[in-house]
Wavefront OBJ file of the C-alpha trace (Angstrom):
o trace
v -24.856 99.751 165.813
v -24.070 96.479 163.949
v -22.084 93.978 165.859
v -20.558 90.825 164.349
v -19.731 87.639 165.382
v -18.328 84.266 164.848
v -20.476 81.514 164.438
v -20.442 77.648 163.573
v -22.587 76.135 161.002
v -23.564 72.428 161.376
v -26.766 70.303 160.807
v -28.419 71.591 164.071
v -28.398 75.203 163.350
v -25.806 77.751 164.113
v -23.850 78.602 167.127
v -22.513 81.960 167.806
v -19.249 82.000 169.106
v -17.008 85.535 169.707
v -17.557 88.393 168.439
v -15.142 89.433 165.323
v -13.730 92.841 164.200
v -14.287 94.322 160.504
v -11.203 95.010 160.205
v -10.115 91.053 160.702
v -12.975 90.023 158.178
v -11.696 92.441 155.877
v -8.079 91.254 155.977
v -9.539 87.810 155.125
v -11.724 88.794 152.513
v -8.427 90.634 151.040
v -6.481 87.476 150.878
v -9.505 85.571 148.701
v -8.701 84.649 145.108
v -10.895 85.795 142.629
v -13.716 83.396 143.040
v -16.173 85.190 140.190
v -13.592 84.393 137.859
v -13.327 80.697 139.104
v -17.217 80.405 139.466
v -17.263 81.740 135.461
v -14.842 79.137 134.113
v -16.802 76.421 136.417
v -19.983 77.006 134.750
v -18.301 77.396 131.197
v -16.572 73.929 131.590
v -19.696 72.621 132.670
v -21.799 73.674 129.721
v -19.168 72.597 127.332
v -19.206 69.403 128.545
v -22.667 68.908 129.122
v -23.644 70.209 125.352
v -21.008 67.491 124.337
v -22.641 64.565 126.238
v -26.107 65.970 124.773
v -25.013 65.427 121.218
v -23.310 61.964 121.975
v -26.501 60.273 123.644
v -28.749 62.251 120.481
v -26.482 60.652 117.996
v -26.770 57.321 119.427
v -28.279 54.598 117.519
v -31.117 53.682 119.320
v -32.227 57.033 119.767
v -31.924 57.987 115.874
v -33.692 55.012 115.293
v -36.548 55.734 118.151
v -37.535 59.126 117.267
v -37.521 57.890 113.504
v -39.700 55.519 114.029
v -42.119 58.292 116.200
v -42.302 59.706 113.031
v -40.115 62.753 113.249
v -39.325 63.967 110.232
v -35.962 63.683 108.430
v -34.980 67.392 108.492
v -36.078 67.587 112.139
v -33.736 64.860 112.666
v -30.993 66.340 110.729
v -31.384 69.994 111.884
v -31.080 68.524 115.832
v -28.197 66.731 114.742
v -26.887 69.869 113.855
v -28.106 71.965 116.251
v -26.262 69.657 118.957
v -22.815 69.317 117.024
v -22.796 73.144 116.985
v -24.041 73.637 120.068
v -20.666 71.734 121.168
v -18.210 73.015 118.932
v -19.151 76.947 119.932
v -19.028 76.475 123.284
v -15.605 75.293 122.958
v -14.718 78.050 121.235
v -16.219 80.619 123.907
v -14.592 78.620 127.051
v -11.154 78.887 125.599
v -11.827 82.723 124.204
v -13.138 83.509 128.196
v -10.379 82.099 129.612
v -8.159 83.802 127.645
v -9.331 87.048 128.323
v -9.258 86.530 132.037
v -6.049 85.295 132.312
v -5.538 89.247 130.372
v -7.193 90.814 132.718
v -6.189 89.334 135.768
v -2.887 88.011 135.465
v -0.651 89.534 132.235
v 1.269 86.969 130.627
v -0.480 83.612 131.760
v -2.827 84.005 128.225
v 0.968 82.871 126.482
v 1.458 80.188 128.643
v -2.667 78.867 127.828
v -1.653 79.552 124.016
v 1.537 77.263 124.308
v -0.522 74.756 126.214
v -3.059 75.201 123.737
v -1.106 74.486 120.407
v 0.785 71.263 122.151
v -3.415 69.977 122.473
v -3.707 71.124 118.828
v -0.665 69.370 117.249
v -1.155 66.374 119.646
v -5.220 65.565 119.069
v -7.436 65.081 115.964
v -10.087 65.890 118.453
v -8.866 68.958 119.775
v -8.011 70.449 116.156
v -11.212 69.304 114.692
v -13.613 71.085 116.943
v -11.458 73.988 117.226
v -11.876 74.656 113.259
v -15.187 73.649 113.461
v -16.999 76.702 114.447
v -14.920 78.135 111.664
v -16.422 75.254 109.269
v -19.950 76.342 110.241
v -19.815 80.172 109.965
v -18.052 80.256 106.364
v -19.610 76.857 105.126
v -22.623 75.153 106.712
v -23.319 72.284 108.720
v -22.443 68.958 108.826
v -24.994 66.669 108.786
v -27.027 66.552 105.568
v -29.503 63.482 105.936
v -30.432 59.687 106.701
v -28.931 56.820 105.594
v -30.256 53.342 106.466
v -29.032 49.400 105.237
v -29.020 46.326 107.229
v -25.289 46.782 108.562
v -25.783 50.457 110.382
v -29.754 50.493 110.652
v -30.308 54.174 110.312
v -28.266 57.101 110.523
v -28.061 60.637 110.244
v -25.203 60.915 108.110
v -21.645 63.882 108.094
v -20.061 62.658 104.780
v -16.810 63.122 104.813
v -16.395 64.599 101.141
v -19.294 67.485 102.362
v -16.400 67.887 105.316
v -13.772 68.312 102.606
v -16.068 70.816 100.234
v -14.633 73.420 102.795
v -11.500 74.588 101.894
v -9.874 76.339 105.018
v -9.739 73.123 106.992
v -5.747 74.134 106.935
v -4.026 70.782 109.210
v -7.300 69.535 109.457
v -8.350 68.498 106.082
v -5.339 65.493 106.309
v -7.219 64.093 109.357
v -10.458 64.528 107.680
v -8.886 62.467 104.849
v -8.536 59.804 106.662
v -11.955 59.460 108.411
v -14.494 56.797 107.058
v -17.261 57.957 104.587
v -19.456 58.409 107.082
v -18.184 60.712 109.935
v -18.863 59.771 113.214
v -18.225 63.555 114.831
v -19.889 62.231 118.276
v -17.097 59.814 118.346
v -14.792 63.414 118.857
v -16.811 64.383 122.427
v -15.479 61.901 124.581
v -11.460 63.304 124.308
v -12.176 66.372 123.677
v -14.489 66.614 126.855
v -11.235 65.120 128.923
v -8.847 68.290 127.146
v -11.272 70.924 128.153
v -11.434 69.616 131.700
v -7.428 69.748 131.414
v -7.673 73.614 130.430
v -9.841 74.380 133.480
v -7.993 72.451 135.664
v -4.944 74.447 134.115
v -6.879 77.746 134.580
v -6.387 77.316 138.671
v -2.420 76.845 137.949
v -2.365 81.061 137.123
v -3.916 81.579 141.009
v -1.672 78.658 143.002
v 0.163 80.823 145.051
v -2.851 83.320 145.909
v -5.483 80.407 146.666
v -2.209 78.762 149.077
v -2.010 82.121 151.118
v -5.615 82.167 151.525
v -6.499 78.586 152.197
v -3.507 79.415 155.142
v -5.149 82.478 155.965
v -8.860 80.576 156.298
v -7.100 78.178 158.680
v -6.009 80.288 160.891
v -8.976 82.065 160.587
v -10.935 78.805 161.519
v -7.971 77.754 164.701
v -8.608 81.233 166.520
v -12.124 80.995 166.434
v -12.528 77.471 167.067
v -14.808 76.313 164.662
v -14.766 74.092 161.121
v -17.939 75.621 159.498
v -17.520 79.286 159.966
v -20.319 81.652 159.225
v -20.741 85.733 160.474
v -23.344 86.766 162.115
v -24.480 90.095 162.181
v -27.002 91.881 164.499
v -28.091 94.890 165.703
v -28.487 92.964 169.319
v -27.476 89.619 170.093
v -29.604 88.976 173.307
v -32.780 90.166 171.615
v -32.324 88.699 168.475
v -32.847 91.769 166.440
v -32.030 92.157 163.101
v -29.955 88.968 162.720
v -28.230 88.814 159.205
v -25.945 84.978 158.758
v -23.203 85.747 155.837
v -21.577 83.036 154.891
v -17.595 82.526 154.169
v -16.037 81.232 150.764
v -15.245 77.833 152.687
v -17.006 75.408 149.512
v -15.354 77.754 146.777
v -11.441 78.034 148.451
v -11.850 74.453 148.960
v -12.874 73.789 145.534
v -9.805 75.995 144.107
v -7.622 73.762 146.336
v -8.857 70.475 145.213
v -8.196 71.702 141.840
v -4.934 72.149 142.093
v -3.979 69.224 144.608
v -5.591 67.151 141.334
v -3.004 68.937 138.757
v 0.155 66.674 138.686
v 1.973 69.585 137.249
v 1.784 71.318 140.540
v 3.486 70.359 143.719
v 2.294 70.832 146.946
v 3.650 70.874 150.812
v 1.274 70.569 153.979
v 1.822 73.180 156.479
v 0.496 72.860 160.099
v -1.600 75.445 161.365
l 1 2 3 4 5 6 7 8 9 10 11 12 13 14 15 16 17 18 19 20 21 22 23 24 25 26 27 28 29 30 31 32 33 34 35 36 37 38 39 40 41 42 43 44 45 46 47 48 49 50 51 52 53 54 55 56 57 58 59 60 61 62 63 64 65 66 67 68 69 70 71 72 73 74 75 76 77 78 79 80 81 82 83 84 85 86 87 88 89 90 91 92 93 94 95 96 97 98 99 100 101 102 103 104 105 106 107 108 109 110 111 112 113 114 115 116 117 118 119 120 121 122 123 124 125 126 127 128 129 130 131 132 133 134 135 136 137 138 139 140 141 142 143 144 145 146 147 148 149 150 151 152 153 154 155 156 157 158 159 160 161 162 163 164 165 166 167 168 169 170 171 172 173 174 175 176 177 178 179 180 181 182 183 184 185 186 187 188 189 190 191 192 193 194 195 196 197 198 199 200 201 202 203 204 205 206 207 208 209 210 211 212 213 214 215 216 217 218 219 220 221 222 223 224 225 226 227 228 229 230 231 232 233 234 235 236 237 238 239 240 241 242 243 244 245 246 247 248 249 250 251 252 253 254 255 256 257 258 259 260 261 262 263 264 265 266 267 268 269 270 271 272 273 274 275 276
């Protein structure tokens, strides 16, 4: 028969402590949040904003001007360039459509609040309303880079010309801001702000869970306070004294932790400290 116990993690191994019921671990495992959704908009936020920073530092300067004179080619040049910018502006487009759908599924309603949040971004940012119709610009249109450019002033450049921007006609709001860019588009210019409004959406995301990552950040507490220990882990074993069939599982601690830090970094949300 499988017996389970308490134990406490720390940097010289782990120490078993009392032994624990199922039915207690299942009464804190029933007051988690839904971590898998959490752990899916995590890694979503982090792609986004990693393929951003990967088309910034390809479109700088030096690095145009290093692989060009390594010899690649032009249209290698051009196609990375492009490759990059859509990279970014689709996995926008995904993070916001995924987050969506599991505020849908897991709590009704909150997907209105996102949209309302979503349009103030939208009226409020060239940023946010440029790569938003972007993916929309490269499925009906094309992409926007189209070649290399180089004079004394700029040294060389793989070039977005704003008039090939403007040959697409379902730009809608965008096409005034377009307007008003400089010949020569400088999208990578666009990462920077909208990197910081996408962080703002996942940091919104935990907002929908507040109350249910509060009960069970209590719940973890006094989890921890009863069983003395700070790093709690389960152990489970056929027998304890012989060592047989030893199984460590750990608890959520990192990823309820995480949730919390989220919100306590969300000025929208206030927060009391309760003693445990």
């Amino acid at each position: 028969m499988q017996q389970l116990y308490v134990a406490e993690l720390s940097d010289n191994g782990i120490e078993v402590l009392h032994e624990v019921s199922q039915e207690e671990l299942d009464e804190l495992e029933t007051s988690y949040p839904n971590f898998k959704a959490f752990h899916r908009m995590t890694e979503l936020k982090d792609i986004v904003i990693e393929n951003g920073m990967d088309f910034k530092e390809w479109m700088q300067k030096d690095n145009i001007e290093k692989c060009y004179f390594n010899h690649i080619s032009t249209e290698k040049l051009v196609q990375t360039s492009n490759k990059l910018a859509f990279n970014f502006g689709t996995s926008i487009g995904t993070f916001l459509d995924i987050e969506s759908d599991l505020l849908k599924k897991y709590r009704p309603g909150a997907e209105i609040k996102l949209k309302t949040l979503e349009s103030s971004f939208y009226n409020d940012n060239v940023e946010y309303r440029f790569w938003i119709r972007f993916r929309n610009y490269v499925v009906h249109y094309g992409f926007p880079y189209t070649g290399l450019e180089a004079d004394e002033a700029n040294g060389i450049q793989i070039v977005c010309k704003r008039d090939h921007l403007l040959e697409f006609e379902k730009w809608n709001q965008v096409k005034n801001d377009i307007k008003k860019m400089d010949e020569n588009v400088n999208l990578s210019a666009m990462v920077e702000k909208m990197n910081v409004l996408v962080y703002a959406l996942y940091m919104n995301f935990y907002t929908y869970f507040a109350e249910e990552i509060g009960n069970a950040t209590i719940k973890f507490g006094e989890f921890c306070k009863k069983h003395g220990t700070q790093n709690p882990v389960i152990v489970k074993t056929e027998d304890l004294r012989k060592m047989k069939g030893i199984c460590v599982l750990p608890l959520p601690k990192k990823e309820l932790f995480q949730a919390l830090k989220m919100l306590k970094e969300n000025p929208n949300v206030k927060m009391e400290s309760i003693k445990i």
